[in-house]
Chimera marker file (.cmm) of the C-alpha trace (Angstrom):
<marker_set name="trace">
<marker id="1" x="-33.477" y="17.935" z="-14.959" r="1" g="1" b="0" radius="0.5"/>
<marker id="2" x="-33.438" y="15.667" z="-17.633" r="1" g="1" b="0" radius="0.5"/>
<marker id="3" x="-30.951" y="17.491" z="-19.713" r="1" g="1" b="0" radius="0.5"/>
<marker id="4" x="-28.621" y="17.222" z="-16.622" r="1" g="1" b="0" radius="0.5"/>
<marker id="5" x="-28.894" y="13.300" z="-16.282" r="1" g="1" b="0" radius="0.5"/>
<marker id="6" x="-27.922" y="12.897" z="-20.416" r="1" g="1" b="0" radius="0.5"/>
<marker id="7" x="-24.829" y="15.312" z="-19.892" r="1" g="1" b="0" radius="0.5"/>
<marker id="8" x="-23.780" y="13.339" z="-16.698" r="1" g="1" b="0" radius="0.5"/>
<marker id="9" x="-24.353" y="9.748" z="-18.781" r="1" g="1" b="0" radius="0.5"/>
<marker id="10" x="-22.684" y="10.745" z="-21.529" r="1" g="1" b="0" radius="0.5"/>
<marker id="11" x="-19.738" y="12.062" z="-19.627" r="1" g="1" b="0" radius="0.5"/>
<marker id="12" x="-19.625" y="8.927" z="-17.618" r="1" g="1" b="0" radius="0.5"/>
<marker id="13" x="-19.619" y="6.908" z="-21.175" r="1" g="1" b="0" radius="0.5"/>
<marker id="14" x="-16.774" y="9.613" z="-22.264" r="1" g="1" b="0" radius="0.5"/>
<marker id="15" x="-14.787" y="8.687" z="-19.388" r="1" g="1" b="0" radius="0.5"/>
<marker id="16" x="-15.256" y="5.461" z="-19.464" r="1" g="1" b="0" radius="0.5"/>
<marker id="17" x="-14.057" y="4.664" z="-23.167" r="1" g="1" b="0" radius="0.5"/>
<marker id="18" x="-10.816" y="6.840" z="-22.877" r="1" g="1" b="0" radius="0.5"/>
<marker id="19" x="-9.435" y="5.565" z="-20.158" r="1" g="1" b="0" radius="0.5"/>
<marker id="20" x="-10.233" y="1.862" z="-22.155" r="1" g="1" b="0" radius="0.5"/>
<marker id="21" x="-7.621" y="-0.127" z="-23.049" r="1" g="1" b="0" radius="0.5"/>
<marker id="22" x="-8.295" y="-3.551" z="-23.683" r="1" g="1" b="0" radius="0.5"/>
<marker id="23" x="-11.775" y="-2.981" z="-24.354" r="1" g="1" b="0" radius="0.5"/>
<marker id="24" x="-10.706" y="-0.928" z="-27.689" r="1" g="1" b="0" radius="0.5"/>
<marker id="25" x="-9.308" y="-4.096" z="-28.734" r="1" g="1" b="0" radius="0.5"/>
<marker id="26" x="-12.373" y="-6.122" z="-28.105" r="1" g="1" b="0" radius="0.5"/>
<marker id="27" x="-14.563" y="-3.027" z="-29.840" r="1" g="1" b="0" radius="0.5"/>
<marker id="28" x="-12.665" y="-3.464" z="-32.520" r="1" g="1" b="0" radius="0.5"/>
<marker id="29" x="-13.188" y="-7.389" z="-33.050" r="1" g="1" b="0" radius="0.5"/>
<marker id="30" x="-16.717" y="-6.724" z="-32.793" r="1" g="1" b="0" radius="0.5"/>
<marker id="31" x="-17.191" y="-4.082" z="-35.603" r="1" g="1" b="0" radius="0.5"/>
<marker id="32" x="-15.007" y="-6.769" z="-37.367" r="1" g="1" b="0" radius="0.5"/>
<marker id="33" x="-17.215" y="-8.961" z="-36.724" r="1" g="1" b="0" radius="0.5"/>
<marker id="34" x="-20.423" y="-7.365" z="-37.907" r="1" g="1" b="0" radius="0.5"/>
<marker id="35" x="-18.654" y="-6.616" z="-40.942" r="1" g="1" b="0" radius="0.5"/>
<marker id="36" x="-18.048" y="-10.082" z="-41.653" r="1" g="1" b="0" radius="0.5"/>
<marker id="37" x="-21.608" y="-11.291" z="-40.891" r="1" g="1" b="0" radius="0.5"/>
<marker id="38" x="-23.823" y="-8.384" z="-42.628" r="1" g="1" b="0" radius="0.5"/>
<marker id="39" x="-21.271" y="-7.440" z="-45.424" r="1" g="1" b="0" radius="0.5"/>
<marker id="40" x="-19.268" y="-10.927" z="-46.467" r="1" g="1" b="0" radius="0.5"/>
<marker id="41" x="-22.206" y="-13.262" z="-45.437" r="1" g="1" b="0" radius="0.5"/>
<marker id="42" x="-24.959" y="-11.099" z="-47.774" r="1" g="1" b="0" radius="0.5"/>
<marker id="43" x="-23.104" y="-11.383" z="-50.227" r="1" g="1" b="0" radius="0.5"/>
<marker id="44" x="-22.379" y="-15.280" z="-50.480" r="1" g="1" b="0" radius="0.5"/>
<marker id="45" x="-25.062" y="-15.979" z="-48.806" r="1" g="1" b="0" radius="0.5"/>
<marker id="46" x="-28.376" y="-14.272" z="-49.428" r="1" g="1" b="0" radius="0.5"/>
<marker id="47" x="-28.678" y="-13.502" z="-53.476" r="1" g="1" b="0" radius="0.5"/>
<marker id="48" x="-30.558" y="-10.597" z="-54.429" r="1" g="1" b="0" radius="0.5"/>
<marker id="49" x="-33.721" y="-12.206" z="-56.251" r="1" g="1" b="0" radius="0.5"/>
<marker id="50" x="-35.140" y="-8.792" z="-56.779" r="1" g="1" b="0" radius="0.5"/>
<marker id="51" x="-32.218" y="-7.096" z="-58.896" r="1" g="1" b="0" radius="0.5"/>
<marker id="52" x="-32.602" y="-6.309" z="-62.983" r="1" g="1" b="0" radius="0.5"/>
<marker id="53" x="-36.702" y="-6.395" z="-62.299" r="1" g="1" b="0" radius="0.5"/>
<marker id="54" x="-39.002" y="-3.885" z="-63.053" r="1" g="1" b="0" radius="0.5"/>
<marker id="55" x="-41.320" y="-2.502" z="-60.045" r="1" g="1" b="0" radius="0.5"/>
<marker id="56" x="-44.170" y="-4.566" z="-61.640" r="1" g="1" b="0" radius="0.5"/>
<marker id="57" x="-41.944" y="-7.860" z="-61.557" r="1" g="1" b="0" radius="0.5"/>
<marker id="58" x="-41.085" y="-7.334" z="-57.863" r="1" g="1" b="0" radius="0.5"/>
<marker id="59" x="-44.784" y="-6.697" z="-57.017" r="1" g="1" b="0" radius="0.5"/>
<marker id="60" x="-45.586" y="-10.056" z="-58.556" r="1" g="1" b="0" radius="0.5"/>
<marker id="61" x="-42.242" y="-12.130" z="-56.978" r="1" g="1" b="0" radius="0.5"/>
<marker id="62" x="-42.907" y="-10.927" z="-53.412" r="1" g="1" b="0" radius="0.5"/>
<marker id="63" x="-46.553" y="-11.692" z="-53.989" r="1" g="1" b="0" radius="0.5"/>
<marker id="64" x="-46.026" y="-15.252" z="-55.280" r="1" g="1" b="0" radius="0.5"/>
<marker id="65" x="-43.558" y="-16.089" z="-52.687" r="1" g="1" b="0" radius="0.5"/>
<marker id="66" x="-45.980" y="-14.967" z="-49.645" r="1" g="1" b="0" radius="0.5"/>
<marker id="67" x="-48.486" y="-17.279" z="-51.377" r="1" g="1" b="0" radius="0.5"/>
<marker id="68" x="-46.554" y="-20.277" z="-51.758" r="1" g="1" b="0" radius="0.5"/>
<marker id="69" x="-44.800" y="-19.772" z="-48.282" r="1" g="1" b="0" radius="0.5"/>
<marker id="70" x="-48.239" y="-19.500" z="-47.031" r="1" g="1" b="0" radius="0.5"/>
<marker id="71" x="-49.769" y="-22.385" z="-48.337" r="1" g="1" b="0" radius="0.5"/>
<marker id="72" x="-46.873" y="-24.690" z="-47.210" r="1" g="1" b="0" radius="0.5"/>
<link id1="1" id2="2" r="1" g="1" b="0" radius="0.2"/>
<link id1="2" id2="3" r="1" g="1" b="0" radius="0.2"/>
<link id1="3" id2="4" r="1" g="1" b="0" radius="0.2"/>
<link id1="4" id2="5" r="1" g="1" b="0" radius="0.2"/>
<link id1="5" id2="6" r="1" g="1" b="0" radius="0.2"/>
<link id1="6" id2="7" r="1" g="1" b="0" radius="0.2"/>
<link id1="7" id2="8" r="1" g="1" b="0" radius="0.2"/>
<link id1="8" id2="9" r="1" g="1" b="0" radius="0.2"/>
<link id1="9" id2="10" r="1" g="1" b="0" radius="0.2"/>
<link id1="10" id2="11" r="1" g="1" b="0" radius="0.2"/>
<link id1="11" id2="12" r="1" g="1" b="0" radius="0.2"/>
<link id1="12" id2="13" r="1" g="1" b="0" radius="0.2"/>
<link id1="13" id2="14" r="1" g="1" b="0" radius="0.2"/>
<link id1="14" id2="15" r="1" g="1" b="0" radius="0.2"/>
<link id1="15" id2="16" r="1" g="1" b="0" radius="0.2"/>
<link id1="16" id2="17" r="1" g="1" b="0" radius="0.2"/>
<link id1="17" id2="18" r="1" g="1" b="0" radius="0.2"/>
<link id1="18" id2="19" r="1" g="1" b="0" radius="0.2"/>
<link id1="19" id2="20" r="1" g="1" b="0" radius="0.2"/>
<link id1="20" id2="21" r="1" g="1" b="0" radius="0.2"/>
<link id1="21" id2="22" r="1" g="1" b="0" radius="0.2"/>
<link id1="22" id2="23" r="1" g="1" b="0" radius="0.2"/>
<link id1="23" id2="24" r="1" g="1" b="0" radius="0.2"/>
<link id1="24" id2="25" r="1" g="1" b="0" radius="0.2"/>
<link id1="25" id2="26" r="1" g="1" b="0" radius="0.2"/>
<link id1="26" id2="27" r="1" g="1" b="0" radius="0.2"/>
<link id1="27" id2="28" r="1" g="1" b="0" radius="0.2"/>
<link id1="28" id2="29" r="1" g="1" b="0" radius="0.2"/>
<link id1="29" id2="30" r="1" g="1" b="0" radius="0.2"/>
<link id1="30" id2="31" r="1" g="1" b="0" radius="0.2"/>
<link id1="31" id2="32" r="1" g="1" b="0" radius="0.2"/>
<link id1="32" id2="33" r="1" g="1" b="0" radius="0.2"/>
<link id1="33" id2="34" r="1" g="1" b="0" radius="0.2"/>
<link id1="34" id2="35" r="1" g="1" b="0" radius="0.2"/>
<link id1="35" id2="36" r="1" g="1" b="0" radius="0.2"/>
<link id1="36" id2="37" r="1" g="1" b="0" radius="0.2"/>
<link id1="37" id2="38" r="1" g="1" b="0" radius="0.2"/>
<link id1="38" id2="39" r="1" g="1" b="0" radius="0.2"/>
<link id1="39" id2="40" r="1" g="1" b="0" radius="0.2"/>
<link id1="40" id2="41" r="1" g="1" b="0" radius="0.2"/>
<link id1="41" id2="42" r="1" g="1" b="0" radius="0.2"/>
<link id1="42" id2="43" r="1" g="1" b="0" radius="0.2"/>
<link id1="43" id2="44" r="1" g="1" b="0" radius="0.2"/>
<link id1="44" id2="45" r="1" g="1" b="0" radius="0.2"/>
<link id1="45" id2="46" r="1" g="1" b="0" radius="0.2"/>
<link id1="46" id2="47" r="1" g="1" b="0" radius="0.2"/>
<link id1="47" id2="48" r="1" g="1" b="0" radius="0.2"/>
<link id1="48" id2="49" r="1" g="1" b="0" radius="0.2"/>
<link id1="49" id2="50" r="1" g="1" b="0" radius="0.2"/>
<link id1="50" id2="51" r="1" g="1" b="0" radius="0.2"/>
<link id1="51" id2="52" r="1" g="1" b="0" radius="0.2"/>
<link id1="52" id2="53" r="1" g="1" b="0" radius="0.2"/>
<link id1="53" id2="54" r="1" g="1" b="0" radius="0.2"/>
<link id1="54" id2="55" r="1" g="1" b="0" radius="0.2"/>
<link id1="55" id2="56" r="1" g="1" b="0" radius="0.2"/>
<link id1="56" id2="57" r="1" g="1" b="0" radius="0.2"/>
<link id1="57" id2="58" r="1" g="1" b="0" radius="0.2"/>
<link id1="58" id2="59" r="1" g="1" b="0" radius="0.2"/>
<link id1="59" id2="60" r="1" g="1" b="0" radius="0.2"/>
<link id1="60" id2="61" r="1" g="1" b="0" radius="0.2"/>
<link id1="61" id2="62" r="1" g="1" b="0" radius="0.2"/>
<link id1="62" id2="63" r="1" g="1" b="0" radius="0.2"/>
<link id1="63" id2="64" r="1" g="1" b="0" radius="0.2"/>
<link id1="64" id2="65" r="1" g="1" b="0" radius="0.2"/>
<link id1="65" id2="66" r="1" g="1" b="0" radius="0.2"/>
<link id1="66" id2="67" r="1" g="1" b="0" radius="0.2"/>
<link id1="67" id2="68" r="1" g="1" b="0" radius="0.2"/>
<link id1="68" id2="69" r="1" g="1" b="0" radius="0.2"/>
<link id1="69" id2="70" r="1" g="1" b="0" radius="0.2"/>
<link id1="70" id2="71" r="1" g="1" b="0" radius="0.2"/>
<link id1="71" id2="72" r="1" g="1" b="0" radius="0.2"/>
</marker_set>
């Protein structure tokens, strides 16, 4: 029963994005999109503080951090 209803939704998705035509165009903008904000905007944006430290270093940066974050 249940295996029926996921074949029938997935062949209505199927369906659905061939017969797109505009909406490829606006799929496309979106991955785009994501791109630019995870991929570009990381790495302007958000510095990796934990790279080049040793496993004890990054135990005692997180740790400080949560305790000054904390306190303010």
């Amino acid at each position: 029963m249940i295996k029926k209803s996921l074949i029938s939704i997935w062949k209505f998705y199927v369906d659905g994005f061939r017969s797109m035509t505009l909406g490829r165009t606006l799929w496309l903008l979106i991955l785009i999109k994501l791109f630019i904000m995870f991929f570009v905007l990381k790495l302007f944006f958000f510095p990796s503080f934990l790279k080049g430290k040793t496993t004890e270093e990054k135990e005692e940066f997180v740790g400080s951090e949560l305790v000054e974050r904390a306190v303010d």
